[in-house]
C-alpha positions, 0 to 999 in steps of 0.5 A, a space after each residue: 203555122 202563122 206564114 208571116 214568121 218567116 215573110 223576110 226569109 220567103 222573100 229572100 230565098 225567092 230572091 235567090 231562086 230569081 238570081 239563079 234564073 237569070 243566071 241561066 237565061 241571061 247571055 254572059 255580056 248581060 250577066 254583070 246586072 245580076 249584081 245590081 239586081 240583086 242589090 235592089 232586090 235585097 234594097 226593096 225586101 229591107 224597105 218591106 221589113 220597115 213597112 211590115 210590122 214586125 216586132 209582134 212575137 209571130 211563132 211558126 210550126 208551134 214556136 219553134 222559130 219566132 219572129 219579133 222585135 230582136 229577130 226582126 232587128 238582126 235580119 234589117 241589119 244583115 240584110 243592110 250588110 248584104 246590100 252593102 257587100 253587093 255593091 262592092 263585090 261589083 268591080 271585084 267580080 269583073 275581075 275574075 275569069 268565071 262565075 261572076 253571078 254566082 258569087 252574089 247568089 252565094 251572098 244571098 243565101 248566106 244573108 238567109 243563114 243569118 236570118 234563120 239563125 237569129 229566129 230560131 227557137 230550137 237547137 236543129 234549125 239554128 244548126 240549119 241556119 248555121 251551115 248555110 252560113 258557113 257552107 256560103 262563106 266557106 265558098 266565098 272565102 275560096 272564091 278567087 281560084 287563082 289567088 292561093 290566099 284566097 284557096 289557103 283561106 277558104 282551106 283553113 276555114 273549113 277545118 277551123 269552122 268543122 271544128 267549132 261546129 263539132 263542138 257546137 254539137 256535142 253540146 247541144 247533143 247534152 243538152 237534148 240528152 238531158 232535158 228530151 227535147 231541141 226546143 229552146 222552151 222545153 230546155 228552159 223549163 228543165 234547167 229551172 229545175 236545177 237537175 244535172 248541174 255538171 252536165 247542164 255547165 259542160 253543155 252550155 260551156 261548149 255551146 258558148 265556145 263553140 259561138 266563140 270562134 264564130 265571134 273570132 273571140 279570144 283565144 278561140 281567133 285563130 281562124 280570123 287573121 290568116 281568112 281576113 287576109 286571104 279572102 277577097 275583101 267583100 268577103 273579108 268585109 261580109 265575115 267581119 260584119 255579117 257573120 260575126 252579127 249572126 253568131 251575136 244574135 245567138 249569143 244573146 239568146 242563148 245567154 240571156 234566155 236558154 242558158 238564163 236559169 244557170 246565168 250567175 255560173 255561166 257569166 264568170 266564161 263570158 267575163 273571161 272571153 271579154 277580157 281577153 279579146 280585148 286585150 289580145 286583139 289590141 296588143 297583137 294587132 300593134 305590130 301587124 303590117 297587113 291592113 286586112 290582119 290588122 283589122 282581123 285582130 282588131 275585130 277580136 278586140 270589138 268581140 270583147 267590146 260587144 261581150 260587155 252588153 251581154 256581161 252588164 245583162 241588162 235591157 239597157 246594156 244590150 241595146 247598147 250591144 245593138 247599138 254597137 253592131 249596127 255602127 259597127 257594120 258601116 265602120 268594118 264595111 266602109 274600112 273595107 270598102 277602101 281596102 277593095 278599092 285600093 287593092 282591085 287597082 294594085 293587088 296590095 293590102 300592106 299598110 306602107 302601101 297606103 303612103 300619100 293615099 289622100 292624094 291619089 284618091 281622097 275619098 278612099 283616105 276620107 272614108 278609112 280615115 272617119 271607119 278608123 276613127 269610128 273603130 277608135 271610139 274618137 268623136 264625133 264618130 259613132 263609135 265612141 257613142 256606141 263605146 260609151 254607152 257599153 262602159 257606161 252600163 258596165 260601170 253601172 252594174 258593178 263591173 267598173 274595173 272592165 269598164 276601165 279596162 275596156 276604156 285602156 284598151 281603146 286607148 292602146 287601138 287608138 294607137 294603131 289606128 293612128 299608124 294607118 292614118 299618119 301614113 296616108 296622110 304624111 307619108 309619100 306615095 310610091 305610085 302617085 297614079 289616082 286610084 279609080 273608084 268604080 260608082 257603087 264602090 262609091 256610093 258604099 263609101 258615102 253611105 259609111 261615111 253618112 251613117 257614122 257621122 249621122 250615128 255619131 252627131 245625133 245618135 237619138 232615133 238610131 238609140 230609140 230604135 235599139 231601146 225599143 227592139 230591146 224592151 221587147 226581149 224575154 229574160 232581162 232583168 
């Protein structure tokens, strides 16, 4: 029972208690610190994590929930998500009627799910660290009562998430069926025996899909672009982030170590879900009008991106997957910070809205222009560094022709990226009025924009950092 295990998530959840404290005690006029509270709060724990060394492999309650390296990894960059997230969700929580606070404490115990999830080492507590997300984003989604997109989204993603996780549940029930236990050691040891092969498949298969609608991967993304749309946008921001980072974080472990002795049968699935992401996210997203949707359909795109470190199954490949997802945070959330900025002032998303941004607000056009050229994979953003370092590894274990494919279908997003672009930069605005951007709004914006460039000019600490957290990850060849 070594306590320091679960050090990040104690500190976390305290953090979340605290919130709800002074949620009680603090007069409403004074309730709008809880936000900024919270964000400094989230930015000390994060500090701690790096002071606090944490990649020793520490075991709780006889190793059923682990802390190291890789579990240490996810938890710094979901809490970087949250931090960011607070800070948006500022000026988007003074405009709602009520439950101002409560919004941000719902934030905290969501970035706890996550947390949970990525250091889990048995089937039931990564199903605790599961729910508390989705319970978390489900009502965040639904936050805005007065907006029916918002009540529509919140709606559809409990039904589509009751779905993925009873198919999350059936088969982890095979698994425990067949091997006696929840612990991820004690199935390992029972698939090594190669016993039960058909139920062994079902099992992983339903687990793998059931992760799939988290990562809103083809065909399983139908929940992504309606919730996209009709979620205030840090919540947008977060799920495209955060959550999809957390389902990654189990995806990795459950392939590369629980499901690892059957791993030449489940790869052909994985293979198959890349490759249609990618090429149904880019194509669909071609013709979309709403930016939110857009994105959406761009996310599924990125799902097929990441899928290739796990696919390329080796050390170098998924630390180019850690890689990808840390850019990919600042990307998503620095696009969607525009998104919030532009939309808390005129209640619009459409692309055609977005005419003469660099005008009226040339931070908001300099920072969705540098998150869409970063998305794009176009230098010297960071994500063609992230892109590169993924195609490159699969091109060299044997997989050249997705290595080609993902590289055209870059190409394909490039092309509606450039949309958003051409009309903010040479299209006219209908309203020529400045849009105000509140100060925390702003300083998410630098902070994106700071770390693609950083990440994308001198990427060497940042590619260090992710070939160390991977080196120290189990069952890589």
């Amino acid at each position: 029972m070594n306590y320091n295990a679960i050090l990040l998530e104690t500190l976390v959840f305290l953090l979340g208690v605290l919130l709800l404290v002074m949620d009680l005690v603090l007069p409403t006029a004074k309730k709008t610190i809880i936000g900024y509270f919270s964000a400094l709060g989230l930015t000390c724990i994060l500090v701690f994590s790096f002071v606090y060394h944490g990649n020793n492999d520490i075991g709780f309650y006889n190793g059923l929930y682990a802390s190291n390296g890789m579990s240490t990894y996810f938890k710094q960059i979901f809490i970087i998500a949250a931090i960011l997230v607070t800070l948006m969700s500022t000026s988007f929580v003074k405009t709602l009627s009520d439950s101002r606070s409560e919004f941000f404490i719902i934030i905290i115990f969501a970035t706890l799910g996550m947390m949970v999830m990525s250091s889990a080492n048995d089937l039931i507590t990564l199903y605790i660290g599961l729910e508390l997300m989705a319970i978390s984003f489900i009502i965040l989604t639904a936050f805005n009562k007065k907006s029916m997109k918002s009540s529509e989204a919140g709606t559809k993603y409990v039904l589509l998430s009751s779905i993925s996780t009873a198919i999350l549940l059936y088969g982890m029930s095979l698994l425990y069926g067949i091997s006696g236990s929840v612990a991820f050691k004690d199935i390992i040891n029972y698939l090594k025996t190669g016993s039960n092969l058909p139920v062994v498949m079902l099992g992983s298969v339903l687990l793998i899909v059931g992760f799939a609608f988290k990562v809103s991967a083809a065909p399983f993304h139908m929940w992504s672009p309606d919730i996209y749309e009709g979620a205030p946008s840090p919540v947008t921001a977060f799920l495209a982030a955060g959550s999809k980072i957390a389902a990654f974080s189990v995806l990795i472990k459950l392939i590369m170590q629980l499901m690892e002795p059957t791993h030449g049968n489940i790869v052909v699935l994985v293979i198959a879900l890349s490759v249609l992401s990618m090429i149904i996210g880019n194509i669909i997203a071609i013709p979309q009008t709403n930016l939110k949707r857009m994105l959406a359909y761009s996310g599924v795109a990125h799902a097929g991106y990441i899928l290739i470190g796990i696919i390329s199954y080796t050390k170098t490949g998924i630390s180019a997957m850690l890689y990808y997802l840390l850019l990919y945070i600042f990307a998503n959330i620095g696009a969607f910070s525009a998104i919030t900025a532009f939309s808390n002032q005129t209640g619009k998303d459409d692309i055609k809205d977005f005419g003469g941004m660099w005008k009226r607000s040339p931070l908001l056009a300099a920072t969705l222009l540098i998150s869409l050229l970063s998305m794009a994979g176009i230098p010297p953003a960071a994500g063609f560094i992230g892109k590169f370092y993924l195609f490159a590894e699969a091109a060299k274990q044997g997989y050249l022709w997705m290595a080609f494919l993902a590289m055209g279908m870059s190409v394909v997003s490039a092309y509606y990226y450039t949309v958003v672009i051409r009309v903010m930069l040479m299209e006219e605005a209908v309203d020529t009025s400045p849009i105000k951007i509140s100060s925390s709004l702003k300083l998410v914006m630098i902070i994106s924009i700071v770390m693609i460039i950083i990440m994308g000019v001198y990427p060497g600490p940042i590619t260090d950092w992710t070939n160390s957290v991977a080196s120290s990850f189990t069952f890589i060849k």
